[in-house]
PDB file of N, CA, C and O in Angstrom:
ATOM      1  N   UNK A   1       6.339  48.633   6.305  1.00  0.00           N
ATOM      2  CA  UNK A   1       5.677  47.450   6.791  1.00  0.00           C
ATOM      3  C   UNK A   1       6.424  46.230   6.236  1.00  0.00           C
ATOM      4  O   UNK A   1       6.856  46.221   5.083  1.00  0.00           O
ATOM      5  N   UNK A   2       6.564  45.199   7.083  1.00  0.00           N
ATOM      6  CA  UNK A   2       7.333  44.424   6.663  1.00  0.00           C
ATOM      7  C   UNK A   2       6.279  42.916   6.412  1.00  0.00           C
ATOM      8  O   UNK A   2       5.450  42.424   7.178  1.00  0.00           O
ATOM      9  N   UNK A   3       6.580  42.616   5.470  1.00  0.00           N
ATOM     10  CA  UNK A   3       5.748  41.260   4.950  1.00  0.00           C
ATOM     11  C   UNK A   3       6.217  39.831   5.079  1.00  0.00           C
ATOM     12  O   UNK A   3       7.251  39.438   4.539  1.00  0.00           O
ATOM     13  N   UNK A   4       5.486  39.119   5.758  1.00  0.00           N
ATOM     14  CA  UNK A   4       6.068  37.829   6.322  1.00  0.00           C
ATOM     15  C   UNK A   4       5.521  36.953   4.793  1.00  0.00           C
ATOM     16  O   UNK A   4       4.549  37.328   4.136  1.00  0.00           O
ATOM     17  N   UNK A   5       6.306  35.852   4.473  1.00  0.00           N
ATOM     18  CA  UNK A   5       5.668  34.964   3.501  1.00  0.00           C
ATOM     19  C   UNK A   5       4.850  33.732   4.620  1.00  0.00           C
ATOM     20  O   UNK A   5       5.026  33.144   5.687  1.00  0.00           O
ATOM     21  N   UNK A   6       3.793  33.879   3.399  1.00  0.00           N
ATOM     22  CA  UNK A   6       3.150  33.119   4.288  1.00  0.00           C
ATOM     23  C   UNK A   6       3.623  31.424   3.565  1.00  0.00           C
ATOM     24  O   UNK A   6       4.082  31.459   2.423  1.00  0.00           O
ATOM     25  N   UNK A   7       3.501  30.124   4.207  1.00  0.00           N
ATOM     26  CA  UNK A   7       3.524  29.212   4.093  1.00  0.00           C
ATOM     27  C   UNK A   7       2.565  27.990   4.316  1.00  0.00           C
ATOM     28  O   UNK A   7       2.203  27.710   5.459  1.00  0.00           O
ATOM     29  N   UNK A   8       2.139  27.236   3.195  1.00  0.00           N
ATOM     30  CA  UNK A   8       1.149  26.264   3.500  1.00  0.00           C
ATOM     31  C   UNK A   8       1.870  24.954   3.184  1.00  0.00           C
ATOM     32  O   UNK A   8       2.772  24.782   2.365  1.00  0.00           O
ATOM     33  N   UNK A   9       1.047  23.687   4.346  1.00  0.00           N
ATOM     34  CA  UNK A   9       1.778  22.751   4.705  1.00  0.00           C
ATOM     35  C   UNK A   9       0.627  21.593   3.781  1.00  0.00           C
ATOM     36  O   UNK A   9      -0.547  21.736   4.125  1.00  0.00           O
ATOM     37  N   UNK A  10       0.790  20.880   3.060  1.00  0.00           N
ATOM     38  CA  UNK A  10      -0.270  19.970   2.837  1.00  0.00           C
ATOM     39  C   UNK A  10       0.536  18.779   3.120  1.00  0.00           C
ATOM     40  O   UNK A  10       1.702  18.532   2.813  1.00  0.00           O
ATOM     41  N   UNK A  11      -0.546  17.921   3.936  1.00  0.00           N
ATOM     42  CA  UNK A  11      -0.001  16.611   3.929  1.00  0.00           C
ATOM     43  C   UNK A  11      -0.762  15.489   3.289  1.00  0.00           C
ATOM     44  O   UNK A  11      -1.868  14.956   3.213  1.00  0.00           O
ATOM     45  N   UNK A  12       0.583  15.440   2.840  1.00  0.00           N
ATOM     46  CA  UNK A  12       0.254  13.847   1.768  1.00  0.00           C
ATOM     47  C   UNK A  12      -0.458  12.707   2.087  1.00  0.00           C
ATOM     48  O   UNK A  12      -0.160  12.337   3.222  1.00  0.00           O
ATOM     49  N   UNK A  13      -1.073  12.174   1.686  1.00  0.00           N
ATOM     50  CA  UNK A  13      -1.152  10.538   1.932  1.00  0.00           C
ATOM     51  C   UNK A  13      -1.792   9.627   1.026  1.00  0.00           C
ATOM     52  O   UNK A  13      -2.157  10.091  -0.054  1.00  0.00           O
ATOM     53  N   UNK A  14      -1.986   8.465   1.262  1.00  0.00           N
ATOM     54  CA  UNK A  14      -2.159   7.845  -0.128  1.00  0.00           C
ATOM     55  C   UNK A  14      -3.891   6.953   0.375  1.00  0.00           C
ATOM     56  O   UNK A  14      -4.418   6.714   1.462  1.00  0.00           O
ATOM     57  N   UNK A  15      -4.313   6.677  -1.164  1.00  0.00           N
ATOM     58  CA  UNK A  15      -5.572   6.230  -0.460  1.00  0.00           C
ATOM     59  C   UNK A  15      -5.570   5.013  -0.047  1.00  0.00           C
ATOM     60  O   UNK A  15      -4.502   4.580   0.386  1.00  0.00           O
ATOM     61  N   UNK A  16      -6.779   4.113  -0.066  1.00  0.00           N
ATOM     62  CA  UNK A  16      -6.308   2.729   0.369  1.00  0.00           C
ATOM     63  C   UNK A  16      -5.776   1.839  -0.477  1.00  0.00           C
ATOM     64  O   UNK A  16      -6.515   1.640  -1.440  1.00  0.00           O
ATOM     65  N   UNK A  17      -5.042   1.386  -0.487  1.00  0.00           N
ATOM     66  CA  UNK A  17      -4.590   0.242  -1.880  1.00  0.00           C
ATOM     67  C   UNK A  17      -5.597  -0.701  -1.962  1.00  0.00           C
ATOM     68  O   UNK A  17      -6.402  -0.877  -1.047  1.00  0.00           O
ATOM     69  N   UNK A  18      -5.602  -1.527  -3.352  1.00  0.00           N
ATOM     70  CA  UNK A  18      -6.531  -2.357  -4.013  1.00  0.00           C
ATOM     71  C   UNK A  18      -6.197  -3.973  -3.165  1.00  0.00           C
ATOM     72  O   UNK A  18      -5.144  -4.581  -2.972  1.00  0.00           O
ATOM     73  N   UNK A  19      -7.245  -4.194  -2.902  1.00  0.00           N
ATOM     74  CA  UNK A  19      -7.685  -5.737  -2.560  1.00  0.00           C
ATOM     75  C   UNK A  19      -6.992  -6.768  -3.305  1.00  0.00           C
ATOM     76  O   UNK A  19      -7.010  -6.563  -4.518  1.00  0.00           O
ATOM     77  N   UNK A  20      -6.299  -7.970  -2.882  1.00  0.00           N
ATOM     78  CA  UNK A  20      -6.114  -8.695  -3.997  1.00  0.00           C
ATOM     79  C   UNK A  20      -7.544 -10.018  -3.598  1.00  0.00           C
ATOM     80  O   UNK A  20      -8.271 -10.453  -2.706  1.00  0.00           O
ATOM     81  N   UNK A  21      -7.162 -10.144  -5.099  1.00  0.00           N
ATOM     82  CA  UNK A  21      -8.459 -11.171  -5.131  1.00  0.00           C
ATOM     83  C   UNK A  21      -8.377 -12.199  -3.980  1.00  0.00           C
ATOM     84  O   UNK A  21      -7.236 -12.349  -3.543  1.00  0.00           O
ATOM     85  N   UNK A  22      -9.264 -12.877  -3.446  1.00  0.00           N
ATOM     86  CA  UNK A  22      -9.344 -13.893  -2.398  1.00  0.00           C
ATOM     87  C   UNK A  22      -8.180 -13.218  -0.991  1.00  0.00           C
ATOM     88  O   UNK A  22      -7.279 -13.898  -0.500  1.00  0.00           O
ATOM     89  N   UNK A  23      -8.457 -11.997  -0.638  1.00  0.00           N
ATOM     90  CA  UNK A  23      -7.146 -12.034  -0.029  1.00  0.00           C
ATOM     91  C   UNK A  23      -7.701 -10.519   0.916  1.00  0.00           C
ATOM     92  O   UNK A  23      -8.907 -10.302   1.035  1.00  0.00           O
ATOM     93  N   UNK A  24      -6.771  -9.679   1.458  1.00  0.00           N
ATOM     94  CA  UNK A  24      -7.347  -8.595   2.327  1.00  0.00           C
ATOM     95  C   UNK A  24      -5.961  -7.839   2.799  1.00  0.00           C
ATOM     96  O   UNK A  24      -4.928  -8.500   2.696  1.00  0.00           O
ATOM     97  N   UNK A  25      -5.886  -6.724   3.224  1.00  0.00           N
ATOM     98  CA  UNK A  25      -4.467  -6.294   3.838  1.00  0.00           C
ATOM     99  C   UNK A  25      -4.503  -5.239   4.879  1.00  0.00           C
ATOM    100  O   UNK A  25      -5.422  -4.421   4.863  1.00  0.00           O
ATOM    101  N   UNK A  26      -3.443  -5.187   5.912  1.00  0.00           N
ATOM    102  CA  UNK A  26      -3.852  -4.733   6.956  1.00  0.00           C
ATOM    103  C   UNK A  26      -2.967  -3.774   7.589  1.00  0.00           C
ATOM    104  O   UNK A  26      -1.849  -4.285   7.652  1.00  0.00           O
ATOM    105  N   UNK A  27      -2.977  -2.558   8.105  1.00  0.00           N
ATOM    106  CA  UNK A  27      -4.220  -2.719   8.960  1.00  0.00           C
ATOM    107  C   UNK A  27      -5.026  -1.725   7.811  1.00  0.00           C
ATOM    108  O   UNK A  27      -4.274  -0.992   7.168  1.00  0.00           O
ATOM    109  N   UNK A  28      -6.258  -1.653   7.548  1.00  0.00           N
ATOM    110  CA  UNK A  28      -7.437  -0.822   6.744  1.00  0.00           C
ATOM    111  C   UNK A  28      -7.980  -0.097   7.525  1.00  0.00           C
ATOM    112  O   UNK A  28      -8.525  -0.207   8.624  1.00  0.00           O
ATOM    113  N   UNK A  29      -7.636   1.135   6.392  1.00  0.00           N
ATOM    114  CA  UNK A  29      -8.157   2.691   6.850  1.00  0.00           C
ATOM    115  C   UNK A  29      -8.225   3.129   5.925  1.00  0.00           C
ATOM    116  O   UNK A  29      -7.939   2.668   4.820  1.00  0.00           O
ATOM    117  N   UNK A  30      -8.728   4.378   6.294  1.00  0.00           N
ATOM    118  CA  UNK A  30      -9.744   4.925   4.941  1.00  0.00           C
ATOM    119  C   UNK A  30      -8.449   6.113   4.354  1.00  0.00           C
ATOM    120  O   UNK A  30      -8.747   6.639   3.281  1.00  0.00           O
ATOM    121  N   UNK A  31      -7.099   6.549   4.955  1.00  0.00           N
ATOM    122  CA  UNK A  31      -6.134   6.739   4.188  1.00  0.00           C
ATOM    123  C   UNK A  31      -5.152   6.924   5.224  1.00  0.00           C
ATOM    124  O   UNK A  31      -5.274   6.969   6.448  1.00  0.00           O
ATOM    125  N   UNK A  32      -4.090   7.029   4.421  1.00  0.00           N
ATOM    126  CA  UNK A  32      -2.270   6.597   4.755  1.00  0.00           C
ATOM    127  C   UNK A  32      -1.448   7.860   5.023  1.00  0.00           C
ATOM    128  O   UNK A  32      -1.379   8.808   4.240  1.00  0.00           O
ATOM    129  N   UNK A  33      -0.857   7.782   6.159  1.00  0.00           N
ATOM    130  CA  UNK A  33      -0.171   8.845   5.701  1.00  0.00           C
ATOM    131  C   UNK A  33       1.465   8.151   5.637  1.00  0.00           C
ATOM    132  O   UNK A  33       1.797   7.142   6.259  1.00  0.00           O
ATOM    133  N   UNK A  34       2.516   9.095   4.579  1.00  0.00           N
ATOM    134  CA  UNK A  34       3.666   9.065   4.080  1.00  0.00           C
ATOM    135  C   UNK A  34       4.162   7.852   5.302  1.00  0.00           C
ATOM    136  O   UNK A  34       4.105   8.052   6.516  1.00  0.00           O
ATOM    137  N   UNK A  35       4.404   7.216   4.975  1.00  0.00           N
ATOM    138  CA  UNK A  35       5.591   6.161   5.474  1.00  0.00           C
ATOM    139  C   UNK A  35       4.869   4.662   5.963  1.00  0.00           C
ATOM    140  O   UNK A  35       5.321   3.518   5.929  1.00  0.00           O
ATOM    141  N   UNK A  36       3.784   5.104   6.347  1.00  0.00           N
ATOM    142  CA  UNK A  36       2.510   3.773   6.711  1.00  0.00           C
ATOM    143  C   UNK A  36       2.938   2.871   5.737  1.00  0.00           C
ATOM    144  O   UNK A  36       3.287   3.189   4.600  1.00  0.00           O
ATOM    145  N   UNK A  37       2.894   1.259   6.392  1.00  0.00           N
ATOM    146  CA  UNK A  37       3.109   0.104   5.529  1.00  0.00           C
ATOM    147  C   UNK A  37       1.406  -0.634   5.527  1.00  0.00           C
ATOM    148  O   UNK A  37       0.546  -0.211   6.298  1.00  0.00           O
ATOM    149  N   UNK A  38       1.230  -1.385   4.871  1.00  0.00           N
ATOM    150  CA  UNK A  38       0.181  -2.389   4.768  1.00  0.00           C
ATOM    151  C   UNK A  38       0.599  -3.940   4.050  1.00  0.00           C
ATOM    152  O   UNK A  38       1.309  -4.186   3.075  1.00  0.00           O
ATOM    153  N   UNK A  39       0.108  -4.526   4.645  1.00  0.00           N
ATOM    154  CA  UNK A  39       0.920  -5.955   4.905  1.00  0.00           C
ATOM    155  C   UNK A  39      -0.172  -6.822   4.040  1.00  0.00           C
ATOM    156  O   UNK A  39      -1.337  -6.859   4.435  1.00  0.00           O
ATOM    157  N   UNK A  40       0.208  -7.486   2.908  1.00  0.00           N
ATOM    158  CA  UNK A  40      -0.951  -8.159   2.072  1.00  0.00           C
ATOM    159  C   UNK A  40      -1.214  -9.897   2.931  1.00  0.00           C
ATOM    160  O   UNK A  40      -0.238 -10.635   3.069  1.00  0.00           O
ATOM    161  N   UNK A  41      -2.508 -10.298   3.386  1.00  0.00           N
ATOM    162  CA  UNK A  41      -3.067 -11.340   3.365  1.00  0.00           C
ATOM    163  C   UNK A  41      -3.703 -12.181   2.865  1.00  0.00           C
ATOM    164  O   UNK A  41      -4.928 -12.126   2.963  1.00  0.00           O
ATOM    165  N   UNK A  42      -3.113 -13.175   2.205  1.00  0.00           N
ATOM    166  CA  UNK A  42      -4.723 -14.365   1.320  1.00  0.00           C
ATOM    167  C   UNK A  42      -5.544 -14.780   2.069  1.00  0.00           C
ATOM    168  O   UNK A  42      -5.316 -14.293   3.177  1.00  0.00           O
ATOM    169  N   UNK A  43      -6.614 -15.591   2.096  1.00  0.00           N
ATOM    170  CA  UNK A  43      -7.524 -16.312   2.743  1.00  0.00           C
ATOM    171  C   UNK A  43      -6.269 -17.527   2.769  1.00  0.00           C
ATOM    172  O   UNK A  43      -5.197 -17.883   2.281  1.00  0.00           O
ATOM    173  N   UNK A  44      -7.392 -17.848   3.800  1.00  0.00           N
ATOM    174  CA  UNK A  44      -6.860 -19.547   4.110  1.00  0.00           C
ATOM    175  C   UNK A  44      -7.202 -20.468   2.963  1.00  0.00           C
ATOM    176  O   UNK A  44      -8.258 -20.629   2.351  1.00  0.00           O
ATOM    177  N   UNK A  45      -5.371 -21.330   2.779  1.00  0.00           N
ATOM    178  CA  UNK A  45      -5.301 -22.318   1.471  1.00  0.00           C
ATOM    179  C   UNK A  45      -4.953 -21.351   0.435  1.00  0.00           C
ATOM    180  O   UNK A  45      -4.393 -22.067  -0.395  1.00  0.00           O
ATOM    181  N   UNK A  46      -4.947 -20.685   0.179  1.00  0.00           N
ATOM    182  CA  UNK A  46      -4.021 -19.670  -0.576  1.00  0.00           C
ATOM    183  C   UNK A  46      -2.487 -18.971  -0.903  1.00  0.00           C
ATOM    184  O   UNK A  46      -1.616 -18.653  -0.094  1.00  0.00           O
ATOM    185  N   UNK A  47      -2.488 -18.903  -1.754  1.00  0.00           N
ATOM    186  CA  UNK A  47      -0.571 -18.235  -1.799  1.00  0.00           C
ATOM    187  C   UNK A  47      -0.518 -17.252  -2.410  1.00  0.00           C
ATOM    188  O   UNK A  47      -1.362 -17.026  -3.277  1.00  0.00           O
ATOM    189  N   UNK A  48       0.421 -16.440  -2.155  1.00  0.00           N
ATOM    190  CA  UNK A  48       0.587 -15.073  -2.277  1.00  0.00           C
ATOM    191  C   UNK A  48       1.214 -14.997  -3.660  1.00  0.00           C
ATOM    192  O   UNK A  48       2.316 -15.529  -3.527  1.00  0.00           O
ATOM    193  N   UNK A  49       1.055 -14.572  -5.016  1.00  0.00           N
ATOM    194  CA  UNK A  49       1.821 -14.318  -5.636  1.00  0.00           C
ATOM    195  C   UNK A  49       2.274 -12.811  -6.291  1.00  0.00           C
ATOM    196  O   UNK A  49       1.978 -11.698  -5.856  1.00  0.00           O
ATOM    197  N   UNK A  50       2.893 -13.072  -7.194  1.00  0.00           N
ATOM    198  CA  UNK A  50       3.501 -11.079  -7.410  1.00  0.00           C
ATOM    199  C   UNK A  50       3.359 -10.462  -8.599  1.00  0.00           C
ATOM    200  O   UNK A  50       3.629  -9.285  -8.837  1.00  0.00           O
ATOM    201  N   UNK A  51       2.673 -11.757  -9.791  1.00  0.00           N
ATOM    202  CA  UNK A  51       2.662 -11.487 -10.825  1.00  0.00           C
ATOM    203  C   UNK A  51       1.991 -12.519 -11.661  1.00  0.00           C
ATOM    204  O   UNK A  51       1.984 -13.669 -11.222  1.00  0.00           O
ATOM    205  N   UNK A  52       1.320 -12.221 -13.019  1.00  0.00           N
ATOM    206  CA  UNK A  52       0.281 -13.372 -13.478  1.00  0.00           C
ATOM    207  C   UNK A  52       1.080 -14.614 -14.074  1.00  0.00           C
ATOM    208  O   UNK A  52       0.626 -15.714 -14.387  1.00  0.00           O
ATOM    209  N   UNK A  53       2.316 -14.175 -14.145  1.00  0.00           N
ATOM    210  CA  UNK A  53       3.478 -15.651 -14.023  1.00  0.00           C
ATOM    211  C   UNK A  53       3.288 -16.411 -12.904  1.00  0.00           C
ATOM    212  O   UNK A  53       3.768 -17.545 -12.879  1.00  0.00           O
ATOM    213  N   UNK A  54       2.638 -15.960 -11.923  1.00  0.00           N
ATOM    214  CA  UNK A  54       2.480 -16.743 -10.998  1.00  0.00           C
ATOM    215  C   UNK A  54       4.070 -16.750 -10.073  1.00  0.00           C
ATOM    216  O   UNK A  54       4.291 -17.713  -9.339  1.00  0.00           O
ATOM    217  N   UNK A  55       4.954 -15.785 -10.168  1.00  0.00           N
ATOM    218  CA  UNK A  55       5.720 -15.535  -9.104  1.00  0.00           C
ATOM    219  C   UNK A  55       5.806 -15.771  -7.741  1.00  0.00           C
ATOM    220  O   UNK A  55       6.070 -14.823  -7.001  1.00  0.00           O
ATOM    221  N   UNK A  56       5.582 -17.143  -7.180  1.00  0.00           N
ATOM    222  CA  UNK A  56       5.463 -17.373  -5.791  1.00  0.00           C
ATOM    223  C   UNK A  56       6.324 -16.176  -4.775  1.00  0.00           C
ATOM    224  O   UNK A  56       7.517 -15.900  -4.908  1.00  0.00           O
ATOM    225  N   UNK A  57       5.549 -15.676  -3.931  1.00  0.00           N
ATOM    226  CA  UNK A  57       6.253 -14.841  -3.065  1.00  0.00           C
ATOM    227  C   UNK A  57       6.644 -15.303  -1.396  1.00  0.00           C
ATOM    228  O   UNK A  57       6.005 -15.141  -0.357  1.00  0.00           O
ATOM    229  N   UNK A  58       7.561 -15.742  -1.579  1.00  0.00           N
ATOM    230  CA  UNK A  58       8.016 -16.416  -0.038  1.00  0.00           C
ATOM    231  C   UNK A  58       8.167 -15.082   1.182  1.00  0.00           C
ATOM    232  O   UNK A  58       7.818 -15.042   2.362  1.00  0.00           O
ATOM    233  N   UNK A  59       8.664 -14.335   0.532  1.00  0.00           N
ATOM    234  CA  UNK A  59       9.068 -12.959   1.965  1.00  0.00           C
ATOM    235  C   UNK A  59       8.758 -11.900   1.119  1.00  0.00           C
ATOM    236  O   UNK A  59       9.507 -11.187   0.451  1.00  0.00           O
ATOM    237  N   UNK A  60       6.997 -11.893   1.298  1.00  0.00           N
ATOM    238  CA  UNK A  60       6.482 -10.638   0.612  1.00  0.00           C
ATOM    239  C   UNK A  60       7.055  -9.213   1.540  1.00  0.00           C
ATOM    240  O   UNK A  60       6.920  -9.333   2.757  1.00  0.00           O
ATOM    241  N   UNK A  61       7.563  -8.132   1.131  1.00  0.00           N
ATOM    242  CA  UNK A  61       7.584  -7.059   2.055  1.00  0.00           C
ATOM    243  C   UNK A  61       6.316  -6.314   1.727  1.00  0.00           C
ATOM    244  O   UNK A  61       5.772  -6.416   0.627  1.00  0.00           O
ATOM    245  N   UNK A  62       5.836  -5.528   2.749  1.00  0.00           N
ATOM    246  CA  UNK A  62       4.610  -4.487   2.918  1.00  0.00           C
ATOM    247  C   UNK A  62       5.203  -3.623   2.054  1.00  0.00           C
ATOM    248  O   UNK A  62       6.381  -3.323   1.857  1.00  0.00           O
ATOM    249  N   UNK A  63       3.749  -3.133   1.373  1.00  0.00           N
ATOM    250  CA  UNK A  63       4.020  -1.372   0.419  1.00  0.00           C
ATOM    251  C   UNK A  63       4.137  -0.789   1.211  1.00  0.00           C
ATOM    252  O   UNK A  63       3.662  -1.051   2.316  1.00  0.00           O
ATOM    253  N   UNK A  64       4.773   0.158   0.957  1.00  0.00           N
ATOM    254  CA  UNK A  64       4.437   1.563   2.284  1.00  0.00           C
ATOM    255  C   UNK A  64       4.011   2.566   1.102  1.00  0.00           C
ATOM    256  O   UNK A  64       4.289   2.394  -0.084  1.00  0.00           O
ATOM    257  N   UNK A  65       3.244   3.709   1.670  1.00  0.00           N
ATOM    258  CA  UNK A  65       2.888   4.558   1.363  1.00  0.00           C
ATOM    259  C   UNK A  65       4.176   5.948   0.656  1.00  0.00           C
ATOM    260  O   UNK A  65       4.933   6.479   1.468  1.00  0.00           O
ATOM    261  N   UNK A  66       4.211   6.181  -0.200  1.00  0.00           N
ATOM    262  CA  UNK A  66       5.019   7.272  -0.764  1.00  0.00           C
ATOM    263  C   UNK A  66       4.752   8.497  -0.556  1.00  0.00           C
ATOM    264  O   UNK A  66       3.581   8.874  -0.539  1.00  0.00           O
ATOM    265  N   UNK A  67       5.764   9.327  -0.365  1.00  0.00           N
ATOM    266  CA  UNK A  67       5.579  11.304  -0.531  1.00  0.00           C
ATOM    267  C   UNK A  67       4.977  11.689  -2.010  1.00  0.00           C
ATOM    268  O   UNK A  67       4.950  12.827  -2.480  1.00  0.00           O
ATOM    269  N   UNK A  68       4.561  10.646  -2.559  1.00  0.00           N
ATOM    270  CA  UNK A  68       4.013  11.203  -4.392  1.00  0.00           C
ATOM    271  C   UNK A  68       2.508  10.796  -3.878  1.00  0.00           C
ATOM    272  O   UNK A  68       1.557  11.015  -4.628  1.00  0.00           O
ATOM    273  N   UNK A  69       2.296  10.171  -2.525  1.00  0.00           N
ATOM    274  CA  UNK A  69       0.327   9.836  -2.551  1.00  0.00           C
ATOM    275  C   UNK A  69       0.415   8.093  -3.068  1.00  0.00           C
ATOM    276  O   UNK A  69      -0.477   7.295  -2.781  1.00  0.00           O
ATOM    277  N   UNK A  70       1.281   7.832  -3.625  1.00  0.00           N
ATOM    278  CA  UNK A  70       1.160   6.556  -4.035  1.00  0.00           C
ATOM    279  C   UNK A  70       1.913   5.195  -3.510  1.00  0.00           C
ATOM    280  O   UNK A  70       3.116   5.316  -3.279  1.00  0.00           O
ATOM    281  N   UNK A  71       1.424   4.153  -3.342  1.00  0.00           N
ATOM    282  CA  UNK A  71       2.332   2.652  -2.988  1.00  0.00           C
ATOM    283  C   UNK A  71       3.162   2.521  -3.844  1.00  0.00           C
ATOM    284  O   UNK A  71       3.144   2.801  -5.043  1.00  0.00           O
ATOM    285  N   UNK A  72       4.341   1.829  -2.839  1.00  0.00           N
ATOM    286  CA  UNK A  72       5.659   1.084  -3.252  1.00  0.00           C
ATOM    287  C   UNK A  72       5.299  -0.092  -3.769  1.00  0.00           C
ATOM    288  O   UNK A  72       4.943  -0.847  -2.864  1.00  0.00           O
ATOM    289  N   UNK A  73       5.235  -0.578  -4.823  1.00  0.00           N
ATOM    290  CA  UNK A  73       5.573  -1.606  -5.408  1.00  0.00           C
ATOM    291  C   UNK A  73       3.703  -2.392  -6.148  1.00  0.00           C
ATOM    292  O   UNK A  73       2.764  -1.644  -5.873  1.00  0.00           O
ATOM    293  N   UNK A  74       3.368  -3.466  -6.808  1.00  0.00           N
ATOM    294  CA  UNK A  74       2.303  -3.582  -6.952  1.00  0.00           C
ATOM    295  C   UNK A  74       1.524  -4.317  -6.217  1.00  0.00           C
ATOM    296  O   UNK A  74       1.942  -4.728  -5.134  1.00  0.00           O
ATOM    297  N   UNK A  75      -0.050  -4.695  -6.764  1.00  0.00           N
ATOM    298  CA  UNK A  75      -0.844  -5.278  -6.009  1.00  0.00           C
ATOM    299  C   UNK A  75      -0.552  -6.962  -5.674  1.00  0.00           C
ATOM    300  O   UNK A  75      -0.508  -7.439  -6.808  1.00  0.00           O
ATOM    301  N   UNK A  76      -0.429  -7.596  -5.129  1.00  0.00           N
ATOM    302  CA  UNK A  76      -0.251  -9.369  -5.473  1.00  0.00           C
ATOM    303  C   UNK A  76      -1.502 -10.013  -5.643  1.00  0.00           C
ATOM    304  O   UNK A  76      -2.484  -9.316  -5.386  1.00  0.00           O
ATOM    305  N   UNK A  77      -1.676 -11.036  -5.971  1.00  0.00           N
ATOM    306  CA  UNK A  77      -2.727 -11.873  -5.699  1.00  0.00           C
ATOM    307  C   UNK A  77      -2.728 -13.138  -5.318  1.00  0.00           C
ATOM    308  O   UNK A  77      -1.746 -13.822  -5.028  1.00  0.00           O
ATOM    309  N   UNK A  78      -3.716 -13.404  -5.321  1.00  0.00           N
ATOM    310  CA  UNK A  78      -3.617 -14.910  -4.131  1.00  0.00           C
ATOM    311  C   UNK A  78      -4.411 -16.198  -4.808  1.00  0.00           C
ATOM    312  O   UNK A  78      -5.628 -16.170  -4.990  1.00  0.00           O
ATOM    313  N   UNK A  79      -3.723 -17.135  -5.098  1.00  0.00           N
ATOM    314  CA  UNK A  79      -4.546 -17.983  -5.872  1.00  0.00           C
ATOM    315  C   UNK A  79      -3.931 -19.352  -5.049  1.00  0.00           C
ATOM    316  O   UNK A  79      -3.570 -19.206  -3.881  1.00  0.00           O
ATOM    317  N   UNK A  80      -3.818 -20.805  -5.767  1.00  0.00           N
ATOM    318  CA  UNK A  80      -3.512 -21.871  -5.396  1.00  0.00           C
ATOM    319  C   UNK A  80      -2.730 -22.418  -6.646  1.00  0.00           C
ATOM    320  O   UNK A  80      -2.244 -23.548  -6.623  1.00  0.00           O
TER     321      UNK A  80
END
């Protein structure tokens, strides 16, 4: 008798990333799969920054989702 290996497929994905304060990101779903980007938004009168230096971010790029379950890069936040 000959024995096939069997093989299981799990697919990855990551959950939703964290909110930045005063701010929202899109598009929202309840999870990601591997390569999905999400694009960070402030409210109106707000600016995007990247770090509590206050790193102004002129050409934020979207996280995308990783093959480890987790986002590229960190959360920003949005202040004035």
């Amino acid at each position: 008798m000959l024995l096939m290996p069997q093989f299981l497929c799990q697919i990855t994905t990551c959950p939703p990333p964290d909110f930045p304060e005063r701010g929202r990101y899109e598009p929202e779903e309840a999870e990601y799969e591997v390569g999905l980007r999400v694009g960070y938004i402030c409210n109106a009168g707000m600016l995007i920054f990247f770090d509590e230096n206050y790193t102004l971010l002129y050409d934020h790029k979207p996280v995308t989702c990783q093959s480890n379950g987790k986002w590229s890069g960190g959360t920003p936040f949005c202040g004035k």
